[in-house]
C-alpha positions, 0 to 999 in steps of 0.5 A: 072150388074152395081151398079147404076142397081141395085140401080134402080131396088131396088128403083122400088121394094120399090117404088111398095112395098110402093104402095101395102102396102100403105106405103108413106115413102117406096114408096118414099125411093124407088123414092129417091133411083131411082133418086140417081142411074140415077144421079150417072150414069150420073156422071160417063157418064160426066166423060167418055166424059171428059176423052176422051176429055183430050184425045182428046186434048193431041193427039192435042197438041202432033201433034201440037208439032211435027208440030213446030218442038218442 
């Protein structure tokens, strides 16, 4: 289970705990927690594509090169 997961899974028991015992600061502990996993775990999506970008564009410009004869 990544970080992020449980991250998120411990937002969503704070966030009902705060609803059940009617704690306003625990229920948006709990939100605030949420949001951070789903913004870190889009960080490190953008960074996968990025990665496979540059990839993408070193197997360009390899072949690019043996085409030039360089």
């Amino acid at each position: 289970m990544s970080d992020q997961m449980s991250e998120k899974i411990k937002g969503v028991a704070k966030e009902a705990a705060g609803e059940v015992t009617g704690s306003q600061e625990l229920r948006r502990e709990g939100e605030e927690q949420q949001k951070k996993a789903q913004k870190s775990e889009e960080a490190e999506r953008l960074e996968r594509e990025a990665a496979e970008k540059r990839r993408e564009a070193a197997g360009h410009e390899g072949a690019q090169q043996a085409h030039q004869g360089t």
